[in-house]
C-alpha positions in Angstrom: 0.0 0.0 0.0 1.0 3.5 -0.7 1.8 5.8 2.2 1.1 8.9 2.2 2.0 11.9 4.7 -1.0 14.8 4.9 0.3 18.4 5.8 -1.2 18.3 9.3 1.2 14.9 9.9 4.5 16.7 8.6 3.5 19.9 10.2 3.4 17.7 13.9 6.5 16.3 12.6 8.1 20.1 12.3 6.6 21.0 15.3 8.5 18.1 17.2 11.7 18.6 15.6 11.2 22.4 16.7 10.0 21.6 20.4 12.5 19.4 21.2 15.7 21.3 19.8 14.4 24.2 22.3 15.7 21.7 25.0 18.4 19.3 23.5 20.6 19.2 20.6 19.1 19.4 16.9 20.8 16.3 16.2 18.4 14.6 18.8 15.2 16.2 18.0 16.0 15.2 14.4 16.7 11.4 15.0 13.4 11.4 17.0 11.5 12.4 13.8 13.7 10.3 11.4 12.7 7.5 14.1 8.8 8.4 13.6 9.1 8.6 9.7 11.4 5.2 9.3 9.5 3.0 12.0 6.0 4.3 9.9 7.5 3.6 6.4 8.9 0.2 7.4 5.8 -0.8 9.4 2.5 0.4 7.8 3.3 -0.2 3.7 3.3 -3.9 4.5 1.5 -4.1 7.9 -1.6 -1.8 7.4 -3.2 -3.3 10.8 -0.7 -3.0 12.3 -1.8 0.0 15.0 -4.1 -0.4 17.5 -8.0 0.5 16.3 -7.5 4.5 17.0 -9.7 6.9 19.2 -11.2 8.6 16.6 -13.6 7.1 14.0 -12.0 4.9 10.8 -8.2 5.8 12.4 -5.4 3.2 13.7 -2.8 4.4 16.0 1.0 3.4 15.7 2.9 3.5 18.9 6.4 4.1 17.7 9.2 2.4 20.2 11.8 4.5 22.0 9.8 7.6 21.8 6.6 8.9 22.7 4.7 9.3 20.1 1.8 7.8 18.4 1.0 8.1 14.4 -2.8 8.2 13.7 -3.6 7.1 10.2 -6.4 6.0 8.0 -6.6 2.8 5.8 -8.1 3.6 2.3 -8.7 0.0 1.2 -10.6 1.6 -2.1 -7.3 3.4 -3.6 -5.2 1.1 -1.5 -3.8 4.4 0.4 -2.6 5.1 3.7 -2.7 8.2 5.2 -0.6 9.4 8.0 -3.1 12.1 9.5 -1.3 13.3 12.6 2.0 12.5 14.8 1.4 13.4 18.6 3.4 13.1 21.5 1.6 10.4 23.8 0.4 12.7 26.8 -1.2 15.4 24.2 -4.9 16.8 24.1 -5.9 14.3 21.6 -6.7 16.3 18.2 -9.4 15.9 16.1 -7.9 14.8 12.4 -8.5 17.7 10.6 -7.1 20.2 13.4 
């Protein structure tokens, strides 16, 4: 299946990257994303049920190991599609997908 990221998901992914080179060195914040995207396009293209069922209606959830975060996609059996709609950290406000 194809994997695709939406703006919201890279925009979370920025957002980490950003938040956590506040605190640390930019090298870490970035392996923390690299970890996110690499552990998502290794998983999900060949293991689509992979996640847990999500929170939110037609979503899964990804826990990604060594960091907290969790990828919320969609499945889109019709155009064989996946969609990465957000990446949160675990103890976040859970969003709604479109905001």
């Amino acid at each position: 299946m194809q994997l695709n990221w939406t703006d919201l998901a890279v925009a979370d992914l920025d957002y980490v990257e950003e938040y956590i080179s506040k605190e640390n060195d930019p090298v870490v914040a970035i392996d923390v994303v690299l970890n996110a995207i690499n552990s998502t396009e290794l998983i999900l293209p060949n293991h689509p049920l992979a996640g847990r069922l999500g929170r939110l209606k037609d979503t899964r959830e990804l826990v990604i190991d060594g960091v907290p975060f969790i990828v919320i996609y969609r499945v889109e059996e019709s155009l064989q599609q996946l969609q990465v709609l957000r990446v949160i950290h675990d103890s976040q406000q859970w969003p709604g997908v479109n905001g």
